[in-house]
N, C-alpha and C positions, 0 to 999 in steps of 0.2 A: 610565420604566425606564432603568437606566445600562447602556450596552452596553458590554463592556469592549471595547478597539480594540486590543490589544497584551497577547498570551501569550506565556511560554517557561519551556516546558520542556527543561532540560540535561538532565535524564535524568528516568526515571519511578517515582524514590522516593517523590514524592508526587503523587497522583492526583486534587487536590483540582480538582476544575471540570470532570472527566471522566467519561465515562459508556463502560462497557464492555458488550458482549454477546454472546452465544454463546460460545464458546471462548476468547476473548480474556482473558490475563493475564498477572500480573508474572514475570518472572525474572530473576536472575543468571546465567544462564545454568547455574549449579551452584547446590544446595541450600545455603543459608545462612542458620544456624537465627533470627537473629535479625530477620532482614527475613520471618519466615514468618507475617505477621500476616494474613493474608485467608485465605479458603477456595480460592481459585484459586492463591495463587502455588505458583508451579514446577509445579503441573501440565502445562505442557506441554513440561517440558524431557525428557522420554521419547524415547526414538529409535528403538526396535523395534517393527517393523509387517509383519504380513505379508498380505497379502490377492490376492483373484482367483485362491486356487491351483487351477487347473482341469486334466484332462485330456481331451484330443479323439480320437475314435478314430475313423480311415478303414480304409481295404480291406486297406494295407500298412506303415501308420505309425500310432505314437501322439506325439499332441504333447503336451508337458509346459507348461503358464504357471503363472507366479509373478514376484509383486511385493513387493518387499520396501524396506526402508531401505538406503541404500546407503553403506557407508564405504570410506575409501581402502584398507584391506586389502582387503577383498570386488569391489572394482572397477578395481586399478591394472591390471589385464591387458583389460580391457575394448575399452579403446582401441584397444589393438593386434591382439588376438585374435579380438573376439568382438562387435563394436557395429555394431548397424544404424541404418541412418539414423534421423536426431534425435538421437543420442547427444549429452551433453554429455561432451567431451573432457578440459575441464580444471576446476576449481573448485578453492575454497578450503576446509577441513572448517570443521564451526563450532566457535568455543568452550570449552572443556575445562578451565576456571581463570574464575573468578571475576571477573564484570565487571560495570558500574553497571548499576543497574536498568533494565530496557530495556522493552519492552512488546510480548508474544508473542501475534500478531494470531490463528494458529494454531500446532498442535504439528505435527511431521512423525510425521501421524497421516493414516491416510486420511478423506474427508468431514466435513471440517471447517470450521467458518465459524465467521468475527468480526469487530465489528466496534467501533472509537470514535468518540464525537464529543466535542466542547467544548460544553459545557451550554448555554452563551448563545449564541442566532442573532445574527448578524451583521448589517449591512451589507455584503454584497460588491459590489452596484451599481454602488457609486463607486468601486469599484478598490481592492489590496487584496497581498499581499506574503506568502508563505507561505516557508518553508523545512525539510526532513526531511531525515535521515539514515534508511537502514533497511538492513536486510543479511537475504537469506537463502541458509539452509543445511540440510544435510541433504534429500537428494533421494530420490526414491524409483527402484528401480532392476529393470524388466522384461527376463524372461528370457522365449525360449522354446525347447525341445528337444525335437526329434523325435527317438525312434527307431525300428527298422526294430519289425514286428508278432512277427516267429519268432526272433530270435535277439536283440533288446534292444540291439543294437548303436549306439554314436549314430552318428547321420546326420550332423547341423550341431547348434548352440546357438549363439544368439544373443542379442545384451542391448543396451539402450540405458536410459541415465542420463537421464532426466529428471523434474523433478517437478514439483507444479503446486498453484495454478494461477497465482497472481500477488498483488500487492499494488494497490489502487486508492485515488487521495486525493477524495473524492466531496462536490460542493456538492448541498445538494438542501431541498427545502421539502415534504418530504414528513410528512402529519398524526402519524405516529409520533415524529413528533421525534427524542429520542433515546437511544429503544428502536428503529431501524430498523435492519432487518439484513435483507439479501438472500440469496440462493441459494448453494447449496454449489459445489462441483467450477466450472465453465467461469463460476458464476452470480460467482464472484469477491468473493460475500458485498456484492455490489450490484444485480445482474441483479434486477429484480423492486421495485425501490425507484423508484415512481414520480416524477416529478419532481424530476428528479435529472441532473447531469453530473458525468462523473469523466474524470481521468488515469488510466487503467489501464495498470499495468507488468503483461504477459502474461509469460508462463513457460511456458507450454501455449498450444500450437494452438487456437482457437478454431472449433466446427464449426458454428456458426453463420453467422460472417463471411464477405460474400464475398471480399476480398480479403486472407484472412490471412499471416499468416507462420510456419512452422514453429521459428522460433528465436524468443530473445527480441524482444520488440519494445513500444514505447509508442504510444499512440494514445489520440483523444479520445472520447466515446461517451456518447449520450444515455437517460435513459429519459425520454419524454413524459408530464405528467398527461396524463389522458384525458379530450379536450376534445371539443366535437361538429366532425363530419367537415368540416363549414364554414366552422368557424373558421379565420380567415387565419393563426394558429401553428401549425396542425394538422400534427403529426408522423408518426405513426403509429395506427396502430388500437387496440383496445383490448386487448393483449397483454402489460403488462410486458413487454417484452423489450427489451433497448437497438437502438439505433439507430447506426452507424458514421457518425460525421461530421468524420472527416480519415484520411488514411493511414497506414498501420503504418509508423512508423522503427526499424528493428533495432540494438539495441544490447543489451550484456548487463549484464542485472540479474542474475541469478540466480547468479555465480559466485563468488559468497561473500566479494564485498568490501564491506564499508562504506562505501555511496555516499550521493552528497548530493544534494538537488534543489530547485530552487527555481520555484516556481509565482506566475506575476503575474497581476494583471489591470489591464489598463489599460480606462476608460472612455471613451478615446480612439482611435483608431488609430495605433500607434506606425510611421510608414516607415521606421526603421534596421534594422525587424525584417521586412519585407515580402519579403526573398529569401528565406526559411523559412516563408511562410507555407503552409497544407498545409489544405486542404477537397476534401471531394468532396460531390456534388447536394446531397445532404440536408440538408447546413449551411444550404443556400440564404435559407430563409422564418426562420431566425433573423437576418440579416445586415439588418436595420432597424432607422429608426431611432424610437422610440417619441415623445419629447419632445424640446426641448433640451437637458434636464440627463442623456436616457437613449438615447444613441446608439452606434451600433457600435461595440464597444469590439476587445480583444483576449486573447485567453489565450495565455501565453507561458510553456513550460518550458526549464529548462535544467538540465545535469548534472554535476558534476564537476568538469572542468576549464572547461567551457563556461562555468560559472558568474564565473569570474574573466576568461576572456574576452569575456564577454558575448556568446557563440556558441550561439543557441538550438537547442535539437533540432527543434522546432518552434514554429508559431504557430497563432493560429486565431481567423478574425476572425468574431465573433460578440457579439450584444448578448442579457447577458444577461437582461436585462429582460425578453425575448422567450423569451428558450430557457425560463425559469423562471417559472413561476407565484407570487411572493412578492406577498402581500396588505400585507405592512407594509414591503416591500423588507428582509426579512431572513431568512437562512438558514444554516442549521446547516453545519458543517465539518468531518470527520473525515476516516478509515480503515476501509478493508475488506479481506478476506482469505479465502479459502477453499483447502481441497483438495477433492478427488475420488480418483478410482482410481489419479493420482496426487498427489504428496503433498511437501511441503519446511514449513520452518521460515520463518515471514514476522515478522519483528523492526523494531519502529519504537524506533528509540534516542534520538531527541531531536525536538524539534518549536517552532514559534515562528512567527506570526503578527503582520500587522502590516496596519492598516487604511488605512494614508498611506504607500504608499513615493515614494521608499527610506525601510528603519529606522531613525533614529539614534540614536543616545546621548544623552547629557546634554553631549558631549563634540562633536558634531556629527560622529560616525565613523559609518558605513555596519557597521551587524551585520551578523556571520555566523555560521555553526559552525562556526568555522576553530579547533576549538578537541582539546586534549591527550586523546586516550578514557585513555589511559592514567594520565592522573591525574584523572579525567573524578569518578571515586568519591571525589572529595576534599570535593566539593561535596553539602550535605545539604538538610533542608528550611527551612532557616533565612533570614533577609535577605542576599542577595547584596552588599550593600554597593556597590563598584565593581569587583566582580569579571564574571562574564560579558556582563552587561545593566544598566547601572548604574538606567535607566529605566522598566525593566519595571512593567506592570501588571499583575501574578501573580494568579491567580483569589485570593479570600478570602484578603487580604493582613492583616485586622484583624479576626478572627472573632471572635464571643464565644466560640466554644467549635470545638477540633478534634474531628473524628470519628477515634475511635481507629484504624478500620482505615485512614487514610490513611495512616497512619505506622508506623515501624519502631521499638519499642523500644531506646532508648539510643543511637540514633543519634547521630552528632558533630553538633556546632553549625557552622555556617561556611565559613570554607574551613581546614583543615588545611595545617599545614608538613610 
């Protein structure tokens, strides 16, 4: 079987080698008829939602709750007037004009989940080089107001801007392959997906965790196959539920900018990165070394600016050999995404994998997506030539035949002047 070792996609006009489910689909962010070739796209570019509207009646108050979508007109006084703890203070709006195809994990819709993988399992054993962009937007925005019982008068109102729940990059060798898709709301559209590790970018409090964090924050997090209680991998009981195996680091995702992240694996132990590394207990009984060729390796993120400084947000020294059950040492690679009772927009806009880093070219330059979104739509499904990736191994680069819904009617050839 040929495994392909190097993806990229610039944007998500063309779907070929992808597998989407649950809620998960394309948009422009705005309706544009001629990219309208599947049954999902732009369904989730919808922005109104209202839910949990409840009232509560005590001896001398009624309390009003209601959760809704929250835009910058409905919210600009929030801050100052009216926000209880957790508020998100500042953000970005989303989108409102026409942008390359992107790939909408969820709508900021309440209870929602989605998720993608890349068709072909991998080798990730040997180490391995990932990089995304993703932005989310549109939050969902909780009120609550009491007034007195006799005369209706208000008491207080208050609100806080958050939505939820987050975006996850999840390796996993679980038998569903890739039809797997986890739990809704806090489940992050991974919870529940045995045999599995993810980067989880949280947006919501976690009320499972013990040592969460209120704001945004990243962290590592396992689900165990369910193995017998005496086996020397043994993680957990037989519960899907993940496992915390490093600490929350706070930064913000969720403020509606287009950020970037790059995800390694070394099947080595890297020391440049050892001041960042970050475990607690549980990591412990993955932290072996199986063979020669299958020894403690490292997972290593980094974000943004970090990325060019080579300043990890974190590490985490672990072998995955150990932590994952793969019978042929290969396993699948995607995205997952959910909401709950709260609710945001989770957008993956580019993505590129790389089974040998560093990536390079044909040219010996180190890849990235250091690249223009604003002329990002110039680029179609066609051969890149020596424009973004001169080297790429693009899924079904010489098909006998395209499947029509990968594609968008009339679309331009190339790259565009």
């Amino acid at each position: 079987m040929l495994i392909i070792k190097v993806f990229f996609y610039p944007d998500f006009n063309q779907t070929t080698g992808l597998s989407m489910n649950g809620n998960g689909a394309t948009t422009n962010c705005i309706y544009v008829q001629k990219n309208d070739y599947t049954s999902t796209y732009a369904v989730d570019d919808v922005l109104d939602a209202a839910v949990n509207n409840s009232i509560t009646f005590s001896l001398d108050q009624v309390q009003y709750e209601a959760t809704y979508t929250s835009t910058l007109n409905s919210t600009k006084l929030v801050a100052t007037h009216t926000a209880m703890f957790g508020n998100r203070d500042t953000y970005k709006p989303s989108i409102v004009a026409e942008c390359p195809v992107r790939l909408r994990l969820t709508a900021s819709q309440p209870s929602q989940v989605g998720s993608m993988w890349f068709n072909d399992p991998l080798n990730v054993l040997d180490g391995f080089e990932t990089r995304f962009t993703f932005q989310i937007t549109d939050h969902s925005k909780r009120c609550y107001e009491v007034k007195s019982q006799n005369f209706g008068t208000n008491t207080y109102k208050s609100c806080f801007v958050r939505g939820g729940d987050g975006i996850a990059f999840v390796i996993h060798g679980n038998n569903n392959m890739t039809s797997t898709i986890g739990g809704k709301g806090q489940g992050m559209g991974w919870r529940g997906i045995q045999n599995s590790i993810a980067v989880a970018f949280h947006t919501f409090p976690q009320s499972t965790a013990t040592n969460d964090l209120f704001v945004d924050h990243i962290r590592f997090a396992a689900v165990k196959l369910c193995t017998n209680k005496f086996d020397s991998i043994y993680l957990q009981k037989d519960t899907g539920n993940p496992i915390e195996i490093s600490v929350p680091i706070p930064l913000d995702i969720a403020d509606g900018s287009i950020h970037i992240v790059k995800i390694s694996y070394y099947n080595t132990l890297p020391l440049q990165y050892f001041s960042s590394f970050s475990a607690i207990p549980s990591i412990v009984q993955t932290i072996a070394d199986v063979s020669e060729s299958r020894r403690v390796g490292c997972l290593v993120v980094f974000m943004d600016n970090g990325i060019t400084t080579d300043t990890p947000l974190l590490a985490l020294p672990i072998n995955l050999a150990v932590a994952l059950r793969l019978p042929r040492d290969l396993a699948y690679v995607g995205f997952t995404a959910a909401t709950g009772g709260a609710w945001e927009k989770h957008d993956i806009l580019a993505w590129y994998y790389c089974s040998q880093p560093p990536c390079l070219d044909v040219n010996g330059n180190i890849v990235s997506l250091e690249f223009d979104y604003s002329t990002q739509t110039m680029l179609s499904n066609a051969t890149y030539g020596t424009s973004l990736y001169p080297q790429f191994i693009f899924p079904d680069t010489m098909p006998w035949a395209k499947q029509r819904q990968y594609f968008a009617p009339n679309a331009p050839i190339g790259v565009l002047s």
